[in-house]
C-alpha positions in Angstrom: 156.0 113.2 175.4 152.7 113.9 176.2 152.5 118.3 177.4 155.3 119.1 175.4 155.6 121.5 173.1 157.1 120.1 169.7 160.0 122.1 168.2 160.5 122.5 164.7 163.5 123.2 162.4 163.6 125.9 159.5 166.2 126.6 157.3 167.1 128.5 154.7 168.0 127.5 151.3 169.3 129.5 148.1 170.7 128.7 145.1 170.4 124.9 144.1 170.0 124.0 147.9 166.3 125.8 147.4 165.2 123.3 144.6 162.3 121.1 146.3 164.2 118.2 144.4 167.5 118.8 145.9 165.8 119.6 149.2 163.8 115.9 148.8 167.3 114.1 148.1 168.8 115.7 150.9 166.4 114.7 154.1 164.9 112.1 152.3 161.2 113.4 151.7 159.5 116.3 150.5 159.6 119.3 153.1 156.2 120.2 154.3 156.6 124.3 153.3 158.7 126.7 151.8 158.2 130.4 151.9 160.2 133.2 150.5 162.5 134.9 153.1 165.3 137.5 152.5 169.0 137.5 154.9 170.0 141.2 155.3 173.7 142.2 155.6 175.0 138.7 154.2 176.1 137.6 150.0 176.1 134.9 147.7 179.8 133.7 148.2 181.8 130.9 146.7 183.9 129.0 149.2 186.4 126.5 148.4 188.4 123.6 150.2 191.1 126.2 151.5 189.0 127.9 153.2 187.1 125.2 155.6 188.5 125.3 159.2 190.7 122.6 159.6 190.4 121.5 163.1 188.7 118.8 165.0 184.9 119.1 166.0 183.1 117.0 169.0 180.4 114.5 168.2 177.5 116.1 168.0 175.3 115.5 171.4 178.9 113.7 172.5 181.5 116.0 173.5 183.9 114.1 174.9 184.4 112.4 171.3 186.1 114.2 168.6 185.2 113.3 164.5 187.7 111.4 163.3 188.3 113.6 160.5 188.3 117.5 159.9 185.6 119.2 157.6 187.9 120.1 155.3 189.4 116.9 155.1 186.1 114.8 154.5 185.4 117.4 151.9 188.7 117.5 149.9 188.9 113.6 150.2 185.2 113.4 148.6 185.3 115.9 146.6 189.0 117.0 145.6 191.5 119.6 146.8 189.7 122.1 143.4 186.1 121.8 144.6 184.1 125.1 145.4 181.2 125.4 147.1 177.9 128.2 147.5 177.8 129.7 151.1 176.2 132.6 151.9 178.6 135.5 153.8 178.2 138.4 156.0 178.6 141.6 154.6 180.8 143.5 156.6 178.8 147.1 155.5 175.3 145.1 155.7 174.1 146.8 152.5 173.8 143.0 150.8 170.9 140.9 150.5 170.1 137.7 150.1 167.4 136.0 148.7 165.9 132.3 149.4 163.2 130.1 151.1 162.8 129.1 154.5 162.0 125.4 154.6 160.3 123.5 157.4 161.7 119.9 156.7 160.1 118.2 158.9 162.3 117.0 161.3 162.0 116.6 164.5 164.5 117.3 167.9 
């Protein structure tokens, strides 16, 4: 709309998830910047199927409607009960760091 201010979306990728490839698969063009950016107080984890919340979520932008499936079960169907994953944890003593880029992809809201 005409007067109104645009918002943008960053995000911030380590590990593979900061490759400009894997980055390109996942939204389906080439982000428009990357910078290096740092996380205090969080860790590389690794996270597997156990440990995704099992519970419902709404729709996003429809609340009234529930998924029809839980995170973890889309996940362990897809990808099977042994899977493990890279997430990035908060440190309870905040002395960790974590290291990444913080992508602009390009999309709009």
């Amino acid at each position: 709309m005409a007067g109104e201010a645009e918002e943008t979306v960053e995000f911030f990728c380590y590990g593979p998830g900061a490759d400009l490839d894997v980055v390109t698969a996942e939204i389906g063009h080439p982000p428009i910047a990357g910078k290096p950016a740092v996380l205090h107080g969080f860790r590389l984890g690794i996270q597997g199927v156990e440990n995704i919340p099992d519970k419902q979520m709404p729709v996003p932008g429809h609340p009234e409607k529930m998924l029809p499936d839980t995170a973890r079960g889309i996940i362990g169907e897809s990808w099977g009960p042994g899977f493990e994953m890279y997430v990035v944890r908060k440190e309870k003593e905040k002395s960790g760091a974590q290291c990444g880029l913080l992508r602009n992809p390009t999309f709009r809201l």
